[in-house]
C-alpha positions as CSV (number, residue, x, y, z in Angstrom):
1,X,-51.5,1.7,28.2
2,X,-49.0,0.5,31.0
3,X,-45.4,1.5,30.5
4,X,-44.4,-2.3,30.6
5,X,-47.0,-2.7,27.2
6,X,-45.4,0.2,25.7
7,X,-42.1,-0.8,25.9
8,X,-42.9,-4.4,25.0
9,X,-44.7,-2.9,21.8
10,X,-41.8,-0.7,21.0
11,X,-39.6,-3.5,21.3
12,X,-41.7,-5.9,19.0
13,X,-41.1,-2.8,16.4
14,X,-37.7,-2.5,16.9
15,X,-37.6,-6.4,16.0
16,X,-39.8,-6.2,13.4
17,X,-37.4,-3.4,11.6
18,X,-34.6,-5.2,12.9
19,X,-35.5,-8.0,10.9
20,X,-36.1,-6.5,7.4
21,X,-33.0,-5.9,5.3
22,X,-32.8,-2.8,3.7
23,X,-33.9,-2.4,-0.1
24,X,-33.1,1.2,-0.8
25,X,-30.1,3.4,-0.4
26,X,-33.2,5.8,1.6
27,X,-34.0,2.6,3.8
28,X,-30.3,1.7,4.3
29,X,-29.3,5.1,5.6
30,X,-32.5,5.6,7.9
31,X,-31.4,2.1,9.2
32,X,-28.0,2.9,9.8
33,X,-29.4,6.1,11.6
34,X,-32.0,3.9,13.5
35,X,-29.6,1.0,14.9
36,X,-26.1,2.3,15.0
37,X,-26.7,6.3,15.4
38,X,-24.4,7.5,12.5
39,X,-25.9,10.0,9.9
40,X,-23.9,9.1,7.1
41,X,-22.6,12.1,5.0
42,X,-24.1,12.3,1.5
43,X,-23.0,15.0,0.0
44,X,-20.4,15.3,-2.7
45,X,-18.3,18.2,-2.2
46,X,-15.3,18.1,-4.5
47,X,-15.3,17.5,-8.3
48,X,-14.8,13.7,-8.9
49,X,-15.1,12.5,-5.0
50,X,-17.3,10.5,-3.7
51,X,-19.5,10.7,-0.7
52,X,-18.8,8.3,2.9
53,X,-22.6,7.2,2.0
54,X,-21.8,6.0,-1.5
55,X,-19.4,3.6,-0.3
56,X,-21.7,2.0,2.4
57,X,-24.3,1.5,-0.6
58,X,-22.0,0.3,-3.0
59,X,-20.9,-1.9,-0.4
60,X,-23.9,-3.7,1.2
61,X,-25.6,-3.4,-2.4
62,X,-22.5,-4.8,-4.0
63,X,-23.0,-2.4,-7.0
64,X,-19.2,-3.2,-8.2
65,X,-16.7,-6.0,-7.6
66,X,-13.4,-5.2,-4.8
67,X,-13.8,-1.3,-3.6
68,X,-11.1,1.0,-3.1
69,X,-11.5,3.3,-0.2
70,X,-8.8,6.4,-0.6
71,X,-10.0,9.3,2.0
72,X,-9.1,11.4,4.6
73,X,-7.8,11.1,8.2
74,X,-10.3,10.8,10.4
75,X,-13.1,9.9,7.6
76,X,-14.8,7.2,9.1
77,X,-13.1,4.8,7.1
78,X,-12.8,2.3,9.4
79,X,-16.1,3.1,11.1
80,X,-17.9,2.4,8.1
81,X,-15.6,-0.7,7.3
82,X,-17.5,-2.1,10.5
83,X,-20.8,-0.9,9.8
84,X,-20.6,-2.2,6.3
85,X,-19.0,-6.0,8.1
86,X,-22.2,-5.8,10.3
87,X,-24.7,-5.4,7.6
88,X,-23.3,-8.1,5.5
89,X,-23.4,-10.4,8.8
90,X,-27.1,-9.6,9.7
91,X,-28.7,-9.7,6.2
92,X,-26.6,-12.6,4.2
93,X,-26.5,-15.7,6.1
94,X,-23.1,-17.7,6.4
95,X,-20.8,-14.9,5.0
96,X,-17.3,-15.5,5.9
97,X,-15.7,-11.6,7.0
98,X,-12.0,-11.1,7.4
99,X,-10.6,-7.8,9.1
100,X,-7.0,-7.3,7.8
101,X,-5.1,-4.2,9.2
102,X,-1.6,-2.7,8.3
103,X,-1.1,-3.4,12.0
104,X,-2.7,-6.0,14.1
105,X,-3.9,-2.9,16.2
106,X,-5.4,-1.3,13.2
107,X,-7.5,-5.3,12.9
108,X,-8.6,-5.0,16.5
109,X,-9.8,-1.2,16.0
110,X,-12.7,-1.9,13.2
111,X,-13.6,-5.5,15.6
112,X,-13.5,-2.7,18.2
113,X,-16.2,-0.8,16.5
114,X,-17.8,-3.6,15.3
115,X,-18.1,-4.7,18.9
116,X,-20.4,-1.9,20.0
117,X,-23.1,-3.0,17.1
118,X,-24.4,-5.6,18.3
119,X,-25.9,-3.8,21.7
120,X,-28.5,-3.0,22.1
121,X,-30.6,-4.2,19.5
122,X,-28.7,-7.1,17.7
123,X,-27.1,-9.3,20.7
124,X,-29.6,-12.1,20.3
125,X,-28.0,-12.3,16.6
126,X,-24.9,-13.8,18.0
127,X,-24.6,-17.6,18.5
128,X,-22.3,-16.8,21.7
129,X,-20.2,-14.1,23.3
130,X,-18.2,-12.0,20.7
131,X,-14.7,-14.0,21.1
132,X,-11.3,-11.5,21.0
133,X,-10.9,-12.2,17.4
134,X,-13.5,-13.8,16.1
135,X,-17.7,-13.5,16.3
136,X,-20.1,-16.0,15.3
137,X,-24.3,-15.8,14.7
138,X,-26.7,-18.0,14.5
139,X,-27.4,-17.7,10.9
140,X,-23.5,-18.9,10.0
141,X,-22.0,-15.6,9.5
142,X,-19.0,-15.2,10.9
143,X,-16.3,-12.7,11.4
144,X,-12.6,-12.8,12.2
145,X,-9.3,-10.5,12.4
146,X,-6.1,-11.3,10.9
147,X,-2.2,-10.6,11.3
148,X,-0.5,-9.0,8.6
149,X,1.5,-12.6,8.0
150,X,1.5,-14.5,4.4
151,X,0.6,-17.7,7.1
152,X,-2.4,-16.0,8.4
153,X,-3.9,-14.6,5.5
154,X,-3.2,-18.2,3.0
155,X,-5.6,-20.8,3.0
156,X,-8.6,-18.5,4.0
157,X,-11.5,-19.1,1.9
158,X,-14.2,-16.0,2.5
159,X,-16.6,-13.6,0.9
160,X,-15.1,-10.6,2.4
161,X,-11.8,-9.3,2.9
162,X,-11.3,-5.7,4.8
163,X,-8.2,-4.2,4.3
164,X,-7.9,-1.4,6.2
165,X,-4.6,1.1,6.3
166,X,-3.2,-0.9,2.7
167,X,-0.5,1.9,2.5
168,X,1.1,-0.3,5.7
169,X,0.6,-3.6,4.0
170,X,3.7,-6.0,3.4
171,X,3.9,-6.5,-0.2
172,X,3.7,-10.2,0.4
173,X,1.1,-10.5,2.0
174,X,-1.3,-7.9,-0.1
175,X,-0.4,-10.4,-2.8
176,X,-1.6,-13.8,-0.7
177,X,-4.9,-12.3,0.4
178,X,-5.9,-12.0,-3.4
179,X,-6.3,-15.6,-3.6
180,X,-8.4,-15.6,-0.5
181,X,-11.9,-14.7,-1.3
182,X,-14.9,-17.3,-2.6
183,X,-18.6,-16.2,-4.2
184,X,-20.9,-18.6,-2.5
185,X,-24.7,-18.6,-3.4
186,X,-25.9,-14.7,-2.6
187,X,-22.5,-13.5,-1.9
188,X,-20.1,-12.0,-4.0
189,X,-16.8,-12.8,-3.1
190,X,-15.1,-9.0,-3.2
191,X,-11.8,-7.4,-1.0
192,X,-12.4,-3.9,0.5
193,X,-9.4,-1.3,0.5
194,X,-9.6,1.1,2.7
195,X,-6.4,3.7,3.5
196,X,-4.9,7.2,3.1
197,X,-1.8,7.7,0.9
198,X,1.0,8.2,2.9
199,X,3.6,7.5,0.3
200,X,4.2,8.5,-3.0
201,X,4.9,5.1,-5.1
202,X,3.5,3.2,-2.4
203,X,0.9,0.4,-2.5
204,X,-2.0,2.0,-2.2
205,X,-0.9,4.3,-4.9
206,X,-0.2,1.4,-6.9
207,X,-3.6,0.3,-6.1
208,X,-5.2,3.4,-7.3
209,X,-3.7,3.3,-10.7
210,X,-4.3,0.1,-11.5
211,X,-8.3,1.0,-11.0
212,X,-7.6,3.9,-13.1
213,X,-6.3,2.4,-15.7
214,X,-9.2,-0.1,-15.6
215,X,-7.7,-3.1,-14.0
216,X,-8.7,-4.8,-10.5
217,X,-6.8,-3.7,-7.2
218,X,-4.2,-6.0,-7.5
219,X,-0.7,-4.6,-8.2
220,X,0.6,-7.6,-10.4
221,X,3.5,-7.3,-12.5
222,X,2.6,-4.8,-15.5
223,X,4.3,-4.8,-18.3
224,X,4.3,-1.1,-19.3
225,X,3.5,0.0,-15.8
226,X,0.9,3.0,-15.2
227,X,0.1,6.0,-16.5
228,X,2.1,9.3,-14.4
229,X,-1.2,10.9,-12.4
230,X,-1.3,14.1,-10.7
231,X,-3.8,15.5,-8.5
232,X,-5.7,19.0,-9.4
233,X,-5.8,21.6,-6.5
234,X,-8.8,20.9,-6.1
235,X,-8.3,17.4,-5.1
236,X,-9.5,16.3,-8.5
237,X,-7.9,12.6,-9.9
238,X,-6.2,13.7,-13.3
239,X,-5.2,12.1,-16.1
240,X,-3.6,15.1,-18.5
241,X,-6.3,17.1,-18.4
242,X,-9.5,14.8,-18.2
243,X,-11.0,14.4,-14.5
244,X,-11.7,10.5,-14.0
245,X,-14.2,8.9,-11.9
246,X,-13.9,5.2,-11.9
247,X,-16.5,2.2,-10.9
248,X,-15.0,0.8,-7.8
249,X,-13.0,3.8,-6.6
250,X,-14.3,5.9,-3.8
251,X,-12.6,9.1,-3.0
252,X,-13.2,11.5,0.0
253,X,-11.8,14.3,1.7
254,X,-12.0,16.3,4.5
255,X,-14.6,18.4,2.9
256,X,-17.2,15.3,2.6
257,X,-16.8,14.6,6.0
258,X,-16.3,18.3,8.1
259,X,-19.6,19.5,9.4
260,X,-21.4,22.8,8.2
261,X,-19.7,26.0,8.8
262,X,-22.1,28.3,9.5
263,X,-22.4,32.2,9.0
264,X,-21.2,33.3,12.4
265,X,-17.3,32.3,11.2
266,X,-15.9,34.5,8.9
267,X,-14.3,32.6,5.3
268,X,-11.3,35.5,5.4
269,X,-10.2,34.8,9.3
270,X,-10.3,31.2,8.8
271,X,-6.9,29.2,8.3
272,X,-8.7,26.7,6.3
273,X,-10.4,28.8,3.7
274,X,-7.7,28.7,1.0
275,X,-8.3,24.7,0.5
276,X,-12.2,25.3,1.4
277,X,-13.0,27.6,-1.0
278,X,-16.9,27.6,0.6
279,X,-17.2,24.2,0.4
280,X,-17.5,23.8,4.3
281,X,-20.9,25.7,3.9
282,X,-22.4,23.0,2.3
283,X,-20.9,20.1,3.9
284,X,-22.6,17.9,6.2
285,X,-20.4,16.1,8.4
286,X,-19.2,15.1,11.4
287,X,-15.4,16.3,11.9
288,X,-15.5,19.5,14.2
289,X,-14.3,22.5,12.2
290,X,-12.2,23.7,15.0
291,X,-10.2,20.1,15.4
292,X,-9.7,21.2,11.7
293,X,-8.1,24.2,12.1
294,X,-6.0,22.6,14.9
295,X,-4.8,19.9,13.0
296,X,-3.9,22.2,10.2
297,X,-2.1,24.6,12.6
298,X,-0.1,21.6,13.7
299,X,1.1,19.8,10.5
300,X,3.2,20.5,7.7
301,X,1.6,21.5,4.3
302,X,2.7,17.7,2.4
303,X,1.0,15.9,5.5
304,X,-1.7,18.3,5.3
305,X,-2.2,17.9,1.4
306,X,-2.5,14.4,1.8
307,X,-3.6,13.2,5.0
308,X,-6.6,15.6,4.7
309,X,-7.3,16.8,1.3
310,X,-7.0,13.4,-0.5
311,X,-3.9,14.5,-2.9
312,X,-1.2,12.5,-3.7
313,X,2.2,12.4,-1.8
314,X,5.0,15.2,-3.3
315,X,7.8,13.7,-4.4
316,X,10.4,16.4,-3.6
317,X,12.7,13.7,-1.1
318,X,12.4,10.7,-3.6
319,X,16.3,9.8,-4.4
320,X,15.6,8.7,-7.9
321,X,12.8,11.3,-9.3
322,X,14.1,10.8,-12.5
323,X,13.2,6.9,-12.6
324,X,9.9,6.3,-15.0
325,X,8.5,2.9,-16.4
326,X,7.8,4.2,-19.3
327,X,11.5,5.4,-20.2
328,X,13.0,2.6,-17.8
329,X,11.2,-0.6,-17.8
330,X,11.1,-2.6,-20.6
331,X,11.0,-6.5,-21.3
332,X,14.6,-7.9,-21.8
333,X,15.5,-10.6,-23.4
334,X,19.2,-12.5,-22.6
335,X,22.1,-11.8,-25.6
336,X,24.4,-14.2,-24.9
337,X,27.2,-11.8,-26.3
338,X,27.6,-9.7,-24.0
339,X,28.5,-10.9,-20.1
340,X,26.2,-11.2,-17.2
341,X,26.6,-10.5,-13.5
342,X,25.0,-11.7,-9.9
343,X,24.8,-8.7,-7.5
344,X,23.9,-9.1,-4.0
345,X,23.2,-7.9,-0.6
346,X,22.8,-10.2,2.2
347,X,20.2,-10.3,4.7
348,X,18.0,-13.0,7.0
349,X,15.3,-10.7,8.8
350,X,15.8,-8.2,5.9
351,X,15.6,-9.4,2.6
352,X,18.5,-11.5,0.8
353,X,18.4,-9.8,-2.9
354,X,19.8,-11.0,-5.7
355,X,19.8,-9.3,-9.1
356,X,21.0,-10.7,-12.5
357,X,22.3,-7.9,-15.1
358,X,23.8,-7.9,-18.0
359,X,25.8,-5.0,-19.4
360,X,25.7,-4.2,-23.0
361,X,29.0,-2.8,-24.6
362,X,32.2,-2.7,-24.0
363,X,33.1,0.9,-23.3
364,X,32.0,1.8,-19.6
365,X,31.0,5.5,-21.2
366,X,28.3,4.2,-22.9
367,X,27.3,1.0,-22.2
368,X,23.8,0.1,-20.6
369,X,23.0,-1.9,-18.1
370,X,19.7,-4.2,-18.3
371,X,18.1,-5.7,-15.2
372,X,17.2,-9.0,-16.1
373,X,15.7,-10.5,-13.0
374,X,15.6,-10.6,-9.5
375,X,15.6,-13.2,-6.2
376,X,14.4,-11.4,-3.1
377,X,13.5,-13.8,0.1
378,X,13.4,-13.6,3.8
379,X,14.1,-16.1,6.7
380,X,16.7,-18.6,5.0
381,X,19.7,-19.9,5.3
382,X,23.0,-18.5,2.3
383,X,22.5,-22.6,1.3
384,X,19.2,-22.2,0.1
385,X,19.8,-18.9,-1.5
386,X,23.0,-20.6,-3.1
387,X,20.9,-23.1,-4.3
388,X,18.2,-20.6,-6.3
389,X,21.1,-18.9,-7.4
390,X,23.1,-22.1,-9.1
391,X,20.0,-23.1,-11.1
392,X,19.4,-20.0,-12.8
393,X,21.1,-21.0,-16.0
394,X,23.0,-17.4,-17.7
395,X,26.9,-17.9,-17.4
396,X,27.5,-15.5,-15.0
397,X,31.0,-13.8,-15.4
398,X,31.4,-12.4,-11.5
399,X,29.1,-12.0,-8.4
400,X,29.2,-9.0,-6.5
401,X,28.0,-7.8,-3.0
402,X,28.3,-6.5,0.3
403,X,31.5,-6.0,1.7
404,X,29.9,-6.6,5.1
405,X,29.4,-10.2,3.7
406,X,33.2,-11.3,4.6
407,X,33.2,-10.2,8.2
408,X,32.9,-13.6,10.2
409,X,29.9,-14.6,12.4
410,X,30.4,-15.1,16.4
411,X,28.7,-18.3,16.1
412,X,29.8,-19.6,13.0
413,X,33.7,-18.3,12.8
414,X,32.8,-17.4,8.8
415,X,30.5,-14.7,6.7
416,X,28.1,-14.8,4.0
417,X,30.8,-14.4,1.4
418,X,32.3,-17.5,2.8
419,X,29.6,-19.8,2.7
420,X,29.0,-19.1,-0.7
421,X,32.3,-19.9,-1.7
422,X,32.1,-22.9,-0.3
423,X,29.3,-23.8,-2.2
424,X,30.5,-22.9,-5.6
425,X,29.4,-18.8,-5.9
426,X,32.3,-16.7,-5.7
427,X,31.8,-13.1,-4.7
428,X,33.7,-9.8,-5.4
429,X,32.9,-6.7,-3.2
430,X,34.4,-2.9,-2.9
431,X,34.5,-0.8,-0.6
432,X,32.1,2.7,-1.7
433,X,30.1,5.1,0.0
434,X,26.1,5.2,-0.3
435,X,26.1,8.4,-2.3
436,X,28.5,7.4,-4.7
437,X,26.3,4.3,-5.7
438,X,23.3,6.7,-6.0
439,X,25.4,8.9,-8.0
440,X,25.6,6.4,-10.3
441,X,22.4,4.9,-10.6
442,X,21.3,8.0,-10.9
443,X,23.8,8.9,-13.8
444,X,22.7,5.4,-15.8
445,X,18.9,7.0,-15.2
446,X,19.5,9.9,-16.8
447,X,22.8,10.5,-18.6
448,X,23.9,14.4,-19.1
449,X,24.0,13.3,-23.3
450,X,22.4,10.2,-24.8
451,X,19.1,8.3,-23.8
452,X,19.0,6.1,-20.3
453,X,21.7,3.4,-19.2
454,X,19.3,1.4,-17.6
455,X,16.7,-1.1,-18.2
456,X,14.6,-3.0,-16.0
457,X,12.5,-5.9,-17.2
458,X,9.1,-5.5,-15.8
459,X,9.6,-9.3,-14.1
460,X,11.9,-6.7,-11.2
461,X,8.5,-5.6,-9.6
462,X,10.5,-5.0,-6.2
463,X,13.3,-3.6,-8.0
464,X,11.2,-1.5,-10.2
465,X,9.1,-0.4,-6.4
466,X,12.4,0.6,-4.7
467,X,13.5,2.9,-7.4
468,X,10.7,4.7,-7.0
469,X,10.4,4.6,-3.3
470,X,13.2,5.1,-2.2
471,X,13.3,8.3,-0.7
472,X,15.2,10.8,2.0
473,X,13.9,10.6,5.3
474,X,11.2,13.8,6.3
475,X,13.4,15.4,9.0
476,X,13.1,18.7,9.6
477,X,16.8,19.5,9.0
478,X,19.3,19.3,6.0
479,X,21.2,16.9,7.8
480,X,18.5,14.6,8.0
481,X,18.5,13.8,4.8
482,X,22.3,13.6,3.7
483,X,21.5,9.7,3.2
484,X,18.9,7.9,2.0
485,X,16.0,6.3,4.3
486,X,17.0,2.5,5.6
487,X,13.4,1.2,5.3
488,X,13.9,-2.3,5.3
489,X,12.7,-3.0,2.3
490,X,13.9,-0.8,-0.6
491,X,17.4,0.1,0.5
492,X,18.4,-3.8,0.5
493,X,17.3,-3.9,-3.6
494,X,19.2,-0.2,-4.0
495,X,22.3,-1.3,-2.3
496,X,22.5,-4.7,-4.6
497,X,22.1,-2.8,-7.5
498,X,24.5,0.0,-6.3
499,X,27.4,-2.6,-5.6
500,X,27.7,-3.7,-9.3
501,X,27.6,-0.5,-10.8
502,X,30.3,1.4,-7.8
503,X,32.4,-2.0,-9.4
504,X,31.5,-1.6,-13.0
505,X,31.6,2.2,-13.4
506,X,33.1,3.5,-10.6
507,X,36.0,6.2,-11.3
508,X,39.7,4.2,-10.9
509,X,38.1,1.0,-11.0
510,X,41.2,-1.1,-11.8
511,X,42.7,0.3,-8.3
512,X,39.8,-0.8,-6.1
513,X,41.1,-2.5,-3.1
514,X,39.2,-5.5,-3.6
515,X,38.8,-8.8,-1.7
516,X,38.0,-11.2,-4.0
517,X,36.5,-15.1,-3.0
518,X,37.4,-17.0,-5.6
C-alpha cells in the first residue's frame, strides 16, 4: 500500500469518527483525547468535589439545567468552556453560543482556545473563516463573544451562555443575561458559570448559595437571604456539619487537576504536603507539581486557600463582619407615625444612590433605623434622578447627602445640591469623617446592650451586597487599611447610608455646622 493510499484511508477514518457524536462519557473522553489532545482528569480527589471530566459530560450530555463551575486557578476552566462550545457546535445543528467574560480579554481567551479546534480535523465544519468575534458552520451553529455591557448582552436570544470569571461580573449585567437563553428543538437552553471566588460576599459566592440552597444560579432578591456556609479544611462545601453535593454544582481543586506525584519526592520535604495530605499520589492531572510549589512559595496563605484549594474567601478585612440577613434583613412595611428620610450620594460614572429610611422612636439611644428602599443608577442627569425621587410617595421629613454635592461645577457655575433645590428636593449635609460613619453603622449593627438598630428590607439587594462587601483593602501594611476600600460600587451605597446616620446619631448633633438647601 502506497503512502498517498494510506494516508487517504487514515483520513477517511478520521472523518468517519469525526462525524459520529459521542454516546458515552467512555466515547466522549477518547474523542476529546482523539481530536483536541487533552486527557481529561477523572478522578475525584476531595470529599464532595467533582472531577474536570464530570463537568464536560454533564455539559455536552446536558445531564442538569445552568452549571456552576467553582475551581481552581489554572483548572482548565476555560479550556474546557471551549471544548465543551465546540462539541455543542459540531454535534447540535444551529445552536446559538455566547462567550461572556468578566473582561472582554477573558471573552477573547476561551474564542482563543476555541480557535485552535477547528485545525486540523474540523476546518471544513466552518461556513467561512473564523471572524474576530464570531464563527459560523455550515450546519447553523454559531458562536459569538460578548462585552460585559447590559446593551450587549439584552436582546440575545441563544442556547448557550458561557460565563467565564462571574466573580468580575457587573451585577447588572449578570442580571440581563438571565433573560437571554431559548430551548429550541434538541437544545436545552442553559448558562454556564465558570470562576474562582475571589471575594467573600461576592457574586459567585452568591451564586453558590443559591444552588445550595436549591435554587437556579440567579442571585434574585431573597427574602430571607442564604444560609451562612463554611468550608471544611479539606475543601469540603458545609452546611453545619452535613457535606453537600448539589446537581448542577461542580467543584474542583488543585488536587483534581495536579499531576501524579510519584515516589522519588518525599511527602515530609514537600511545601505542599500539609493541604495534600497524599492526595497528589493519586491524582491525574496536568498542572506541574513544581509550578505548585512555586506558586505556593509566592502567595499569601488567603490567596492560596482560595485561588488553589477551592475554599471560600476569609473575612478578616470585611468592615461590617457583624452584618447578617438573618438578624438584619427583614421585610418592612411603612408606619406612617414615625418620620422618613432621603439619603444620598451623588455620582454620574459611579452610581447616584438614593436610600429611603425611616427611624422608629424618638430617643436617638434606642431608636432603629429600617431601610426601606433603595434608587441606585448610573449615566443620568440630577433631573432624572429628581424625578424618581419626587414620585416615590412617603412624606419625607429631610434629605441628606454629600457635602461634596454643594461645591459648584466648572461648566455649570452650580452643584448637585443645587440642582435639586431647584427642582423641589432640598438637601441637608455635614461634614464627618469615614470612620465615624462606620462607627455608627456598625454600632446600629450590633449595639453593646439590646438587639440590632437596623433593618433592611430585602428589596435593598445592593444595599444588603455592600454591607457585606465592603471590605479593607489587602495591603500589606496597617496603614493600608485605615480606610475602607473605594470600589466603585459598594462605598457609594455605605457612604449614603453613613450620611444620615453621622446626621441622626452623630455625638453634638444640634452643633453640626450645616449648610442646609432649603
Amino acid at each position: 500500500m502506497t503512502r498517498a493510499l494510506l494516508e487517504n484511508r487514515l483520513g477517511e477514518m478520521v472523518r468517519s469518527l469525526r462525524g459520529r457524536a459521542p454516546g458515552t462519557p467512555e466515547h466522549l473522553w477518547q474523542f476529546i483525547r482523539a481530536f483536541y489532545g487533552l486527557a481529561v482528569p477523572r478522578r475525584r480527589c476531595c470529599p464532595g468535589h467533582s472531577s474536570p471530566f464530570d463537568y464536560v459530560v454533564a455539559s455536552y450530555f446536558q445531564t442538569h439545567g445552568d452549571l456552576v463551575v467553582w475551581a481552581n486557578r489554572g483548572g482548565a476552566k476555560t479550556e474546557l468552556g471551549s471544548v465543551t462550545t465546540h462539541l455543542d457546535s459540531l454535534f447540535k445543528p444551529g445552536c446559538e453560543t455566547r462567550i461572556l467574560g468578566g473582561s472582554l480579554q477573558q471573552s477573547e481567551r476561551m474564542y482563543e482556545y476555541l480557535g485552535r479546534k477547528w485545525q486540523p480535523h474540523f476546518a471544513d465544519c466552518l461556513k467561512q473563516e473564523p471572524q474576530h468575534r464570531r464563527t459560523e458552520l455550515k450546519n447553523g451553529s454559531r458562536i459569538e463573544i460578548l462585552a460585559q455591557s447590559e446593551r450587549n448582552v439584552r436582546g440575545q436570544r441563544v442556547q448557550r451562555v458561557k460565563c467565564d470569571e462571574v466573580d468580575e461580573f457587573d451585577p447588572d449585567v449578570w442580571r440581563a443575561v438571565q433573560f437571554v437563553t431559548q430551548t429550541k428543538p434538541g437544545i436545552k437552553a442553559s448558562i454556564e458559570v465558570f470562576s474562582t471566588m475571589h471575594h467573600p460576599h461576592g457574586l459567585m459566592s452568591e451564586v453558590v448559595d443559591r444552588v445550595l440552597d436549591g435554587g437556579g444560579i440567579a442571585a434574585e432578591d431573597q427574602e430571607h437571604g442564604s444560609a451562612s456556609r463554611t468550608v471544611a479544611p479539606t475543601g469540603e462545601l458545609v452546611t453545619g456539619d452535613s457535606h453537600l453535593r448539589r446537581p448542577g454544582l461542580l467543584v474542583w481543586c488543585l488536587w483534581e487537576t495536579i499531576e501524579r506525584c510519584t515516589t522519588d519526592r518525599s511527602c515530609s520535604r514537600c511545601v505542599l504536603s500539609e493541604d495534600c495530605q497524599g492526595r497528589a499520589r493519586e491524582a491525574e492531572g496536568f498542572l506541574q507539581i513544581d509550578d505548585a510549589i512555586a506558586q505556593k512559595r509566592r502567595s499569601g496563605r488567603e490567596a492560596w486557600e482560595s485561588e488553589m484549594l477551592c475554599r471560600r474567601p476569609r473575612t478578616e478585612n470585611l468592615v461590617f463582619p457583624g452584618f447578617a440577613r438573618a438578624a438584619h434583613v427583614a421585610r418592612a412595611e411603612y408606619d406612617s407615625r414615625w418620620p422618613v428620610y432621603r439619603t444620598l450620594d451623588f455620582g454620574y460614572a459611579n452610581p447616584f444612590v438614593c436610600l429611603w429610611v425611616q427611624m422608629v422612636g424618638d430617643d436617638p439611644e434606642t431608636a432603629r433605623l429600617v431601610v426601606l428602599d433603595e434608587y441606585v443608577e448610573r449615566q443620568k442627569k440630577v433631573s432624572e434622578h429628581a424625578a424618581v425621587l419626587k414620585a416615590r410617595d412617603w412624606p419625607v421629613r429631610a434629605t441628606f447627602c454629600d457635602p461634596a454635592g454643594r461645591q459648584r461645577g466648572d461648566v455649570t457655575g452650580s452643584g448637585a445640591c443645587e440642582e435639586l433645590a431647584r427642582l423641589g428636593i432640598l438637601t441637608r449635609s455635614s461634614a464627618s469623617g469615614i470612620m465615624e460613619g462606620v462607627d455608627r453603622i456598625r454600632a446600629l449593627l450590633e449595639p453593646a446592650l439590646g438587639p440590632a438598630r437596623l433593618t433592611v428590607d430585602p428589596r435593598c439587594v445592593r444595599l444588603i451586597r455592600a454591607l457585606e462587601a465592603y471590605h479593607y483593602p489587602s495591603g500589606p501594611s496597617l496603614a493600608a487599611r485605615e480606610l475602607p476600600d473605594k470600589d466603585g460600587e459598594h462605598d457609594h451605597l455605605i457612604d449614603a447610608l453613613r450620611y444620615l446616620v453621622v446626621h441622626l446619631f452623630g455625638r453634638g448633633r444640634g452643633e453640626m455646622r450645616e449648610r442646609k438647601y432649603w
